[in-house]
C-alpha positions in Angstrom: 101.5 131.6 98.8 103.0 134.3 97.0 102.7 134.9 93.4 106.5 133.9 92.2 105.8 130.8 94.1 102.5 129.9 92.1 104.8 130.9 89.2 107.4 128.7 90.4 105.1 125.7 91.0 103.2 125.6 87.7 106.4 125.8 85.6 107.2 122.7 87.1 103.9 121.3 87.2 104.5 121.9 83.3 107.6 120.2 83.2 106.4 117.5 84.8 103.1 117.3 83.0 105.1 117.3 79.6 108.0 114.9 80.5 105.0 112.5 81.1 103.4 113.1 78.2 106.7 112.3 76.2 107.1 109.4 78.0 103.8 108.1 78.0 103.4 107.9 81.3 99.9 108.1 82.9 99.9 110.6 85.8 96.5 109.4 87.3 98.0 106.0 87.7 100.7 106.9 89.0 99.6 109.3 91.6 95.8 108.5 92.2 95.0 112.2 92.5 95.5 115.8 92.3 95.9 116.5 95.7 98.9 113.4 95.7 100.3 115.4 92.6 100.3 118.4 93.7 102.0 117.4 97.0 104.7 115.5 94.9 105.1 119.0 92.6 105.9 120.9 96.4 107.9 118.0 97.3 109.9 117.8 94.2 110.7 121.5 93.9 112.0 121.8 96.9 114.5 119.0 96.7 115.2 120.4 93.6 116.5 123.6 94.9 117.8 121.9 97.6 120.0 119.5 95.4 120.9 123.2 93.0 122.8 124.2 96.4 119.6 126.5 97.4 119.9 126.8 101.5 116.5 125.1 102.8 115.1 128.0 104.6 115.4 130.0 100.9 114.0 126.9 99.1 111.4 126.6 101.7 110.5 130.4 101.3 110.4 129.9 97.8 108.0 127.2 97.0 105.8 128.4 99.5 106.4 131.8 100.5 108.2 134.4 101.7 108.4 134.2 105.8 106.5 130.5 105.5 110.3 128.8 106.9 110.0 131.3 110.0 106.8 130.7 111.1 107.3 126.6 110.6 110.4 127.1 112.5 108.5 128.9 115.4 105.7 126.5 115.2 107.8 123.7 116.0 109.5 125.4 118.3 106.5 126.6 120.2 104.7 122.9 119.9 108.5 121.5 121.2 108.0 123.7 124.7 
């Protein structure tokens, strides 16, 4: 994971973290655990971007790194053989 994506990933853990706050809404509840948290921060993101008009392999590369939607692509591919 690159740095801009770490970046990009705790500003909207942030956001997140704060809307809750404002809204008084208990993020341990509602998630269980970091790890289910964090996966709904990637998650989020990316549909995010996705819903901005960002193309999916750019939003993939994005949250989680430059070249990370090419080697998915050729892992599939290569477990699809």
């Amino acid at each position: 994971m690159t740095s801009q994506s770490l970046t990009l990933l705790n500003g909207v853990k942030d956001l997140l973290v704060k809307f809750a706050n404002e809204n008084n809404i208990n993020l341990q509840a509602e998630f269980g655990s970091v790890d289910e948290f964090k996966k709904f921060t990637i998650a989020f993101t990316f549909k995010q971007l996705v819903d901005l008009g960002v193309e999916v392999k750019d939003a993939y590369d994005m949250v989680l790194g430059t070249g990370e939607y090419d080697a998915l692509v050729e892992k599939v591919w290569n477990a699809a053989q």
